[in-house]
C-alpha angles and dihedrals in degrees: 000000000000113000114225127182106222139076132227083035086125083236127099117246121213111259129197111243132197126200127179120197146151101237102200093175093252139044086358101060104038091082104053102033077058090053094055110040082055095055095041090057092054090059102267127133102238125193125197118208113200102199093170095102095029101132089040128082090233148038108194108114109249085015106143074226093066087053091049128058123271108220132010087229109126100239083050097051089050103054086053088054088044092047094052093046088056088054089046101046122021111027095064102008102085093203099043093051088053092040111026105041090084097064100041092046088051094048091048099055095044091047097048080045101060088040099047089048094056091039101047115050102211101176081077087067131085087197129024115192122188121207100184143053094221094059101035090101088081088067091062088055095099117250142158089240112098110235140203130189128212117210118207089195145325093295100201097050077045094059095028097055085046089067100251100113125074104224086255087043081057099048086046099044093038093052085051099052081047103061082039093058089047098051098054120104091230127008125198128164121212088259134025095245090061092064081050095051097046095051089047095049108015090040092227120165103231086209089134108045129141100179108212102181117205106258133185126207109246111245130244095237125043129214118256136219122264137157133253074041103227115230121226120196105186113178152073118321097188104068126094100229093056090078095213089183091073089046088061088051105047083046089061083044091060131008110211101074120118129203135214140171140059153350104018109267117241104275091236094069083078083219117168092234124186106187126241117335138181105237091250084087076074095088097062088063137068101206139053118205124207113184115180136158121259100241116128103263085054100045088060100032146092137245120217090215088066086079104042090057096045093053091059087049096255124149107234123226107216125180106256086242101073114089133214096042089145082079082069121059113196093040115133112195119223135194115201084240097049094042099106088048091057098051095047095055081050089062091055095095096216101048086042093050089048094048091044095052085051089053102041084048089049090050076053092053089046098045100144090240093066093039088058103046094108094069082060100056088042091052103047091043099051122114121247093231128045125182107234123260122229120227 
């Protein structure tokens, strides 16, 4: 694509993009890796931002530099000994996780903010996009670059319904992340039913979103049917929304489910796991499995493995609980008590092959490069000159 420095010429110009991100290897970067590989092919100069290691001096996963700090700046110094409090104090300890998670995950956005925005120089970027809550404060430093911020999901209810907020911590922290979400230039969330959720109960506006829905890219090669249906969970295992518990016990309801991901589940959940796996394992399955807990984030939420296994045709088995699930073709809901049944209906060839065509047409509908088109749009209507914000 030809750069060109004027606007209302009718062509595109290349424009200079930041992302930050924390790039995990696995759901979170998915996203924004996403992000930028759309916008390069369409001719911009796209930089990604990994703050997952920011206070370490490395970031190389078992390095002796990702256990020690990574700068003797004060602000440096001080995320790492943030960091190690939060270890200390809030992931085993039950009261401090209740008690003590507030303070950590305040002290945590306002630091990253203050070092990204010496570190970053966004005034040198025509769009600045932000992947994570706990580095979103950069985007309230004031700069001439336009911003949006992508929410994965409504932080406070996350952190809250984990078990790391006190019910006075929530209304602070939640009247806080209010007054944030409003405040952005633009405001996605990492699917359409969060923005939902955070005008209904947070009683935001929604005046400045720019909905940028989770998408997949369809495979190559579809599943195909086969009976007994083998069942595929890909996923975390660590999180406390994933409700590993009802995975063990659909697993005792029927046999052929198979389970991937990390870390490595307890031994005595008797689980059939089959280690990590890049989602392309998915085409030797027929069904896709979401379990989730019933809290009310959940309940109204979205699960980034939805769309892995749609874009390989699976039906996807959902608890009943979750709503909008009319976003989602393809979806099967399940009750613990009506498992057996369902799977049994999906080993019925005609009604899979019916599911698994509405999954594999809804993974169509979500291509990434239709779920992004709205940072196109945003990009090739922005003005050249901005006036500059002030945080």
């Amino acid at each position: 694509m030809n750069a060109v420095t004027a606007q209302g010429s009718g062509t595109s110009r290349t424009r200079r993009v930041l992302i930050v991100a924390q790039l995990d290897g696995y759901a979170n970067s998915v996203k924004p890796l996403a992000i930028a590989r759309f916008l390069r092919e369409r001719g911009h100069d796209v930089r990604v931002v990994d703050t997952g290691c920011l206070a370490r001096a490395s970031s190389t996963p078992g390095s002796l530099g990702r256990m020690l700090p990574g700068s003797l700046r004060p602000t440096r110094l001080t995320l790492y000994a943030n960091d190690v409090a939060s270890k200390l104090l809030t992931r085993r300890w039950s009261f401090g996780r209740r008690h003590l998670s507030y303070y950590v995950l305040l002290a945590d956005h306002r630091l990253r903010r203050r070092i990204l925005a010496d570190q970053l120089e966004l005034d040198d970027y025509d769009l600045v996009i932000c992947e994570t809550p706990y580095d979103a404060g950069v985007l309230t430093t004031g700069t001439s670059a336009e911003t949006v911020y992508d929410c994965p999901n409504p932080w406070a209810d996350e952190v809250f319904y984990e078990g790391r907020l006190t019910g006075r911590q929530h209304r602070r922290f939640r009247g806080r992340e209010k007054r944030f979400l409003e405040d952005m230039e633009h405001l996605s969330f990492s699917w359409e039913s969060y923005g939902r959720y955070a005008k209904e109960y947070y009683g935001i506006s929604g005046r400045n979103f720019l909905q940028l829905n989770w998408g997949c890219t369809p495979a190559a090669e579809r599943s195909r049917f086969a009976d007994p249906p083998r069942v595929a969970y890909l996923g975390s295992l660590s999180s406390r929304f994933i409700d590993v518990p009802l995975l063990a016990r659909l697993s005792r309801r029927y046999p052929h489910i198979h389970v991937y991901g990390g870390p490595p589940p307890d031994p005595r959940l008797g689980l059939d796991y089959r280690g990590y796996a890049s989602p392309d394992v998915l085409r030797q399955y027929q069904v896709g499995l979401i379990t989730c807990t019933r809290d009310l984030l959940r309940r109204e939420g979205f699960s980034a493995k939805h769309l892995h296994y749609l874009a390989h045709g699976l039906p996807v088995l959902v608890p009943g609980w979750r709503r909008h699930l009319d976003l989602l073709s393809g979806s099967v809901p399940y009750t613990e008590e009506s498992f057996a049944s369902v799977i049994d209906g999906l080993s019925d060839r005609a009604w899979w092959q019916q599911v698994s065509d509405e999954a594999y047409e809804q993974a169509r509908r979500l291509d990434w490069n239709r779920t992004l088109e709205p940072l196109e749009r945003l990009l090739d209507g922005r003005p050249q000159v901005r006036v500059r914000r002030q945080g």
